[in-house]
MIBAZA-488018 format. One record per residue (C-alpha): residue number from 0; x, y, z. Coordinates in steps of 0.02 Angstrom, whole numbers, plus 50000, padded with zeros to 5 digits. Layout:
N
<NUM, <X, Y, Z>>
...
This chain:
344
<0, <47924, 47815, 50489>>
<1, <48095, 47774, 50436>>
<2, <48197, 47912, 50394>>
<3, <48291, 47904, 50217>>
<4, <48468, 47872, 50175>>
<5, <48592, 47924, 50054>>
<6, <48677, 47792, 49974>>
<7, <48855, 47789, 49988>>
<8, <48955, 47806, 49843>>
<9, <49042, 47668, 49751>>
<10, <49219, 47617, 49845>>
<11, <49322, 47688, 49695>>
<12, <49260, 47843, 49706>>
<13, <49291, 47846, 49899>>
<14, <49465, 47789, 49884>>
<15, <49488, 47909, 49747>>
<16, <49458, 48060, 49852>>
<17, <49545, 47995, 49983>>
<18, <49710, 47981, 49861>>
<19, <49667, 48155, 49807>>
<20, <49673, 48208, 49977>>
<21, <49829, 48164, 50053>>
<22, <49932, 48293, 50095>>
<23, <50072, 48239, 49972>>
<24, <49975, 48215, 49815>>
<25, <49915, 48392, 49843>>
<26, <50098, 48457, 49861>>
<27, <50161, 48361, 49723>>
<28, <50026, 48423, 49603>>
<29, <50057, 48599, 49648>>
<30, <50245, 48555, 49632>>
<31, <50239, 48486, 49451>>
<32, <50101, 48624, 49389>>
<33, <50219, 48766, 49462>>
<34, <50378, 48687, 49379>>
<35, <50290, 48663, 49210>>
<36, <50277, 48830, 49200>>
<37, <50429, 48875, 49269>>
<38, <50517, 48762, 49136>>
<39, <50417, 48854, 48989>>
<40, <50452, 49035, 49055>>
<41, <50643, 48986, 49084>>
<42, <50649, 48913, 48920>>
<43, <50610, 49074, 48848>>
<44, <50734, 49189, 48967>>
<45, <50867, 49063, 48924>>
<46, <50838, 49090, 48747>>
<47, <50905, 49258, 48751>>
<48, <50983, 49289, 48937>>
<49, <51034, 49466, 48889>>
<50, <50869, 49530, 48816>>
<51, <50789, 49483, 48979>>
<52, <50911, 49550, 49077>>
<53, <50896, 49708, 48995>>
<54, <50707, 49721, 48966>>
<55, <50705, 49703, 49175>>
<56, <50851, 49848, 49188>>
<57, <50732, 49977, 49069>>
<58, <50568, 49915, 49175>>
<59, <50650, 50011, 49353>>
<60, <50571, 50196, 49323>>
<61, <50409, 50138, 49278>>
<62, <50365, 49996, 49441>>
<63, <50288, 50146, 49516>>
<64, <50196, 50199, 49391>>
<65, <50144, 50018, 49384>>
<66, <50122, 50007, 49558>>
<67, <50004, 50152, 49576>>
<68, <49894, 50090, 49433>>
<69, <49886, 49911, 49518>>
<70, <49850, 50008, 49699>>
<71, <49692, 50082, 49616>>
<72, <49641, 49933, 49532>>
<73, <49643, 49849, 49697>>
<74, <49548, 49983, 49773>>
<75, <49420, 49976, 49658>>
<76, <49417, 49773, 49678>>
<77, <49394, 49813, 49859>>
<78, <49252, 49914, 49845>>
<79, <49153, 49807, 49706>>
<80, <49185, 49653, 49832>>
<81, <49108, 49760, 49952>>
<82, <48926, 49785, 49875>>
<83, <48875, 49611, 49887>>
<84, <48970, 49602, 50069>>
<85, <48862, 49749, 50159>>
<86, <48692, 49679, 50061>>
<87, <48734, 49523, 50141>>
<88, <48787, 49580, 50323>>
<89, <48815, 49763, 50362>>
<90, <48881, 49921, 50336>>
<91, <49065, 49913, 50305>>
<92, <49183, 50077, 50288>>
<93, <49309, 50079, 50142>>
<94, <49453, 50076, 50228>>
<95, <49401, 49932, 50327>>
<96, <49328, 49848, 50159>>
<97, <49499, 49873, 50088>>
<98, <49586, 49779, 50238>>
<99, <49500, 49625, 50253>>
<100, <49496, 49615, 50044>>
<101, <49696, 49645, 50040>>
<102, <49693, 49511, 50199>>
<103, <49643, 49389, 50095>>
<104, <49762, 49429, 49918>>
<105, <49881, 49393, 50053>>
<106, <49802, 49235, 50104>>
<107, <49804, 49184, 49929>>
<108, <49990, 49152, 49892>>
<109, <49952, 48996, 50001>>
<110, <49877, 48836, 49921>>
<111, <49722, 48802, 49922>>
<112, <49582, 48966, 49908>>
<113, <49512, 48914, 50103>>
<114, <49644, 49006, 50163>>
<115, <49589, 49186, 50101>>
<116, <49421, 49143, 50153>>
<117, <49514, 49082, 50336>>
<118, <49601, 49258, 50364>>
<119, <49459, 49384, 50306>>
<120, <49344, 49277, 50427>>
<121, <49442, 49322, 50572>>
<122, <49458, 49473, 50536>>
<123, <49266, 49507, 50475>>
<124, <49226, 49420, 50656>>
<125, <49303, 49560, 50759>>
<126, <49157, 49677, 50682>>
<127, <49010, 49593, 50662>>
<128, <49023, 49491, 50510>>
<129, <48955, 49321, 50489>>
<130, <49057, 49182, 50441>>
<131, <48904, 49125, 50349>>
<132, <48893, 49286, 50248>>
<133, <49056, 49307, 50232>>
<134, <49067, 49144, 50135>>
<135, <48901, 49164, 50045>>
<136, <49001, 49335, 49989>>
<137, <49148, 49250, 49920>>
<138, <49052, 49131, 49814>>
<139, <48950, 49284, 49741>>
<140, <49109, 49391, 49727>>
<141, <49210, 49239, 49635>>
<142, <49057, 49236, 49495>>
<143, <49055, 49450, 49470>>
<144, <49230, 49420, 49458>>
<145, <49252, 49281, 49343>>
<146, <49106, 49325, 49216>>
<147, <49166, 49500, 49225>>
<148, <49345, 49423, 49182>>
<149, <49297, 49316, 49041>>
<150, <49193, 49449, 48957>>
<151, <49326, 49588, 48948>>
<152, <49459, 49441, 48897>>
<153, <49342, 49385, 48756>>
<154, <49388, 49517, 48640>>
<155, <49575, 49485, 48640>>
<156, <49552, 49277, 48627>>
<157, <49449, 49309, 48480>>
<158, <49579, 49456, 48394>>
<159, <49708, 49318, 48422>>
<160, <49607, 49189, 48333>>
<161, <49487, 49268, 48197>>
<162, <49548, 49447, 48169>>
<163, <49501, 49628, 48218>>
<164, <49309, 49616, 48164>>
<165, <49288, 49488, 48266>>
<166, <49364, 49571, 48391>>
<167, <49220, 49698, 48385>>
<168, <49087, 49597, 48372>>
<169, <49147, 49496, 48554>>
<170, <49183, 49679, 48625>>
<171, <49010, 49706, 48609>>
<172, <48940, 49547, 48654>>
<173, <49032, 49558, 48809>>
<174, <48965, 49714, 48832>>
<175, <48784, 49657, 48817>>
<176, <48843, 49501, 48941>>
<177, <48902, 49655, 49072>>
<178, <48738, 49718, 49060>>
<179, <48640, 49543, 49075>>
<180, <48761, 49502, 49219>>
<181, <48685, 49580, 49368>>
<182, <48503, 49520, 49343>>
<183, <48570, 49333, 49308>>
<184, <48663, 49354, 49468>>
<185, <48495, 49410, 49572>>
<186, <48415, 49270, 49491>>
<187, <48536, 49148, 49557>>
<188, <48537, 49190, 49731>>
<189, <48336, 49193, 49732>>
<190, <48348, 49023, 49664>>
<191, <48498, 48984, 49802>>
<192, <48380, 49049, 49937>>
<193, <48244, 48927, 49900>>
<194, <48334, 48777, 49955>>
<195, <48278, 48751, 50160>>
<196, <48449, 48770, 50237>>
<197, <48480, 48924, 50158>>
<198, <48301, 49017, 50149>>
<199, <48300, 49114, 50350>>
<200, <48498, 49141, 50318>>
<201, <48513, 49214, 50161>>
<202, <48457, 49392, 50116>>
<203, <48405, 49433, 49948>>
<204, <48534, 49546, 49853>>
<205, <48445, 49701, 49766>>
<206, <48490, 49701, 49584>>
<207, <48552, 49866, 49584>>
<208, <48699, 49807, 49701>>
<209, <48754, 49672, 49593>>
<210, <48749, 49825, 49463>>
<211, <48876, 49918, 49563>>
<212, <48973, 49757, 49601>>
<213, <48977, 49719, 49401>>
<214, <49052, 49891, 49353>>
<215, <49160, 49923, 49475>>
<216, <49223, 49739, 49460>>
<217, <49243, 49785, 49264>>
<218, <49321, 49947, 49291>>
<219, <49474, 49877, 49414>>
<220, <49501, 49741, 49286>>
<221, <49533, 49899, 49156>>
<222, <49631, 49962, 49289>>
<223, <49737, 49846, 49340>>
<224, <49775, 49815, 49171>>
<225, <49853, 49977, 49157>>
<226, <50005, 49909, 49251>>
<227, <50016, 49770, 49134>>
<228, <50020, 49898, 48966>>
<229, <50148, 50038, 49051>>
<230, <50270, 49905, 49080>>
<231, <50243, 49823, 48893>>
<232, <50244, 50002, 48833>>
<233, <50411, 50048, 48922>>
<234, <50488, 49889, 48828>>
<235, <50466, 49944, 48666>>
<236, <50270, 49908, 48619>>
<237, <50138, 50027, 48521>>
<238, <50051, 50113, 48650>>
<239, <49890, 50073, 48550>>
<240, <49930, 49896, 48490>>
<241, <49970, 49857, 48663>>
<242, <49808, 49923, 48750>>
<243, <49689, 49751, 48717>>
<244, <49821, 49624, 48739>>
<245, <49870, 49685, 48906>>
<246, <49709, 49748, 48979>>
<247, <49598, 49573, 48895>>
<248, <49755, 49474, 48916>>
<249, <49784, 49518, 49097>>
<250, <49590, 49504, 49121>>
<251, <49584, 49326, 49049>>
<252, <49744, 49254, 49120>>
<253, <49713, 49307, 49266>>
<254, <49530, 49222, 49261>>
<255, <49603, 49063, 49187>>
<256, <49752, 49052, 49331>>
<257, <49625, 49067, 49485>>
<258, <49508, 48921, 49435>>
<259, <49714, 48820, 49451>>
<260, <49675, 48786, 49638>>
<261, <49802, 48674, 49674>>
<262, <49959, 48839, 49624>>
<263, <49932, 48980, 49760>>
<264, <49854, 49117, 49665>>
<265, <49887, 49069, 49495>>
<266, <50075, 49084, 49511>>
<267, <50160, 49020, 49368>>
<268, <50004, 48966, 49235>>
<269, <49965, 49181, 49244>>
<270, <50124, 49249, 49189>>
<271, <50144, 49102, 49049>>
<272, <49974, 49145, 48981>>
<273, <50015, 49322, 48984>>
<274, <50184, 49297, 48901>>
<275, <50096, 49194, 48749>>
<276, <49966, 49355, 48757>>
<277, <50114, 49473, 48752>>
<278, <50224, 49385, 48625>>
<279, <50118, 49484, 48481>>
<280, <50188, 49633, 48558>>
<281, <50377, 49578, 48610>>
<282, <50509, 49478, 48576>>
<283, <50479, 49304, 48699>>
<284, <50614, 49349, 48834>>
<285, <50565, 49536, 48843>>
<286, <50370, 49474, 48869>>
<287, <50428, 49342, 48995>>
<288, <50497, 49482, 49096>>
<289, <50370, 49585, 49086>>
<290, <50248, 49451, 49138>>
<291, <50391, 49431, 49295>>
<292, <50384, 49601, 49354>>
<293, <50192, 49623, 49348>>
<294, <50199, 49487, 49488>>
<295, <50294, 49569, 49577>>
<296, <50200, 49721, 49574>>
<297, <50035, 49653, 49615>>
<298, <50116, 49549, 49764>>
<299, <50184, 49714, 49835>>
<300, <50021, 49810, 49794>>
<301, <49926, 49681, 49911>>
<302, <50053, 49706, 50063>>
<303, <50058, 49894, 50015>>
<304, <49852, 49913, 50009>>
<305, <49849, 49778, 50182>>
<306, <49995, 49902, 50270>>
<307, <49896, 50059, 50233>>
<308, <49705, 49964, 50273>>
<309, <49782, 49914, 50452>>
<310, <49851, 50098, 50479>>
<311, <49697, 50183, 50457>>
<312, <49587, 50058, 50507>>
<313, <49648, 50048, 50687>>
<314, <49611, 50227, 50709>>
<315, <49451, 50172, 50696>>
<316, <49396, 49990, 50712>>
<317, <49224, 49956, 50687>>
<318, <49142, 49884, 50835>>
<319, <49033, 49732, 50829>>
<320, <48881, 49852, 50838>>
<321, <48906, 49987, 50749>>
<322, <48781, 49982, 50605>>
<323, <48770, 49797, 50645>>
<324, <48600, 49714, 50608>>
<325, <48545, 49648, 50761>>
<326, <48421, 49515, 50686>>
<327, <48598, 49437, 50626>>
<328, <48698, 49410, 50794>>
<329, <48682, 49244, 50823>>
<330, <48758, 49207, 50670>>
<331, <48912, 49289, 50724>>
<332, <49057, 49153, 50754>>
<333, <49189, 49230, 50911>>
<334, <49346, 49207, 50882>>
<335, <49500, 49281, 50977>>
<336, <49595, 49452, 50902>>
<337, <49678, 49403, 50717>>
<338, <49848, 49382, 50727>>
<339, <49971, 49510, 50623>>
<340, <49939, 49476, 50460>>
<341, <50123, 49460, 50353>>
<342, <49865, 49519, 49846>>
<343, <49645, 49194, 49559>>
């Protein structure tokens, strides 16, 4: 019996990929996406260099209010990410949890979203933690995240477009789609789990953990947010006019930005799509700057949340068996100790 073949694919298609691959296509695609946006966001500080510089002196007193609200928000992004992760492997403490999810914000600022997935292995290794599951986690987590994303960011696209009522109407549509959410999820992965390869390897998640995952996702996008509105507030904005755009706009640009591969987390395409969110709310160079400094505040929430994970962490370091599902060990991948690691 002869055994089947796969066809290859046509040559253009082959030397297509292989364009798309070399290293310097790659570069210069993440080069001319990041100075697009640079060129529209410096358009707009140019446009009024003294308003900007301004708006960033009045932001000062309120980055750590900022800071703190994006430090919970990342928390609670840590712990969501967490549900399908123990479902899928083991037992996981929240400090620990909060490490190896702040590992991999770090990981982020570098092309290409492998890289996240690279240093969270390693360090996921040292305890236990399949490099199969691990992965399998990260594709689960990236759809909680993004639906969860889209739905709260629904409301303000349509307020922008169509008016208040609509508004409403998508608010609770999304709501209904939060709700949906986890059972389409469980459905998914028992339809994932049917395919050969994947049917020993892959656990069933409960619904109820996707449930967890889904709201807690929801609630750090709400959250994090908040960072986003005290900065726009301290600039100037209604308090109230300013809750939707930043909480849905910070939701949704941040969504759009992360499905941008080729720009390291989004850099760039989030804080122009925030800025056109924003611009209902402030003049163009004041929401340019505010779009600025929330980057900076999330980058130094992720080194803040990673510094305090790795302090309490090695305290106490879970070991490869503690609360470690035996039946799972030979899926574990050894690696040597994770080097010092330096938060679409």
């Amino acid at each position: 019996m002869s055994a089947t073949t796969t066809p290859a694919p046509p040559l253009w298609r082959a030397r297509a990929l292989a364009f798309l691959r070399r290293t310097w296509v790659r570069r210069a695609t993440t080069a001319l996406v990041v100075l697009m946006c640079a060129g529209f966001l410096g358009r707009s500080l140019a446009a009024d260099r003294e308003a900007a510089g301004a708006a960033l002196g009045r932001l000062g007193p309120w980055l750590l209010p900022a800071l703190l609200a994006a430090l919970v928000g990342l928390w609670l992004t840590a712990l969501s990410w967490r549900e399908p992760l123990q479902a899928l492997s083991r037992p996981l403490g929240r400090l620990f949890a909060v490490k190896l999810f702040a590992a991999g914000s770090l990981g982020k600022y570098v092309p290409g979203v492998m890289w996240s997935i690279v240093l969270q292995t390693r360090l996921a290794a040292s305890s236990g933690i399949t490099v199969f599951h691990f992965t399998a986690t990260f594709g689960l987590y990236a759809a909680v995240s993004l639906a969860t994303g889209a739905a709260l960011g629904l409301p303000t696209l349509l307020r922008y477009v169509h008016g208040g009522w609509t508004a409403l109407g998508a608010a609770a549509l999304a709501g209904v789609a939060l709700l949906v959410l986890p059972w389409a999820l469980a459905v998914a992965v028992r339809l994932v789990r049917r395919l050969p390869a994947l049917a020993k390897r892959l656990v069933e998640v409960p619904q109820d953990v996707l449930s967890r995952a889904v709201w807690l996702c929801s609630v750090s996008w709400v959250v994090t947010g908040l960072h986003l509105w005290l900065l726009v507030v301290a600039l100037g904005a209604d308090p109230v006019a300013a809750l939707l755009p930043c909480v849905g706009g910070f939701a949704l640009a941040t969504s759009v930005a992360s499905l941008v591969v080729v720009v390291p987390d989004g850099i760039g395409v989030r804080e122009a799509l925030l800025a056109v969110s924003l611009a209902t709310l402030l003049p163009p160079a004041e929401a340019v700057a505010a779009a600025a400094a929330s980057r900076l505040v999330l980058a130094a929430a992720d080194v803040v949340a990673f510094a305090c994970g790795s302090v309490t962490a090695r305290r106490r370091t879970p070991g490869p068996d503690e609360g470690h599902n035996h039946d799972r060990r030979e899926d574990v991948v050894p690696c040597s100790p994770p080097p010092t690691a330096t938060r679409s």
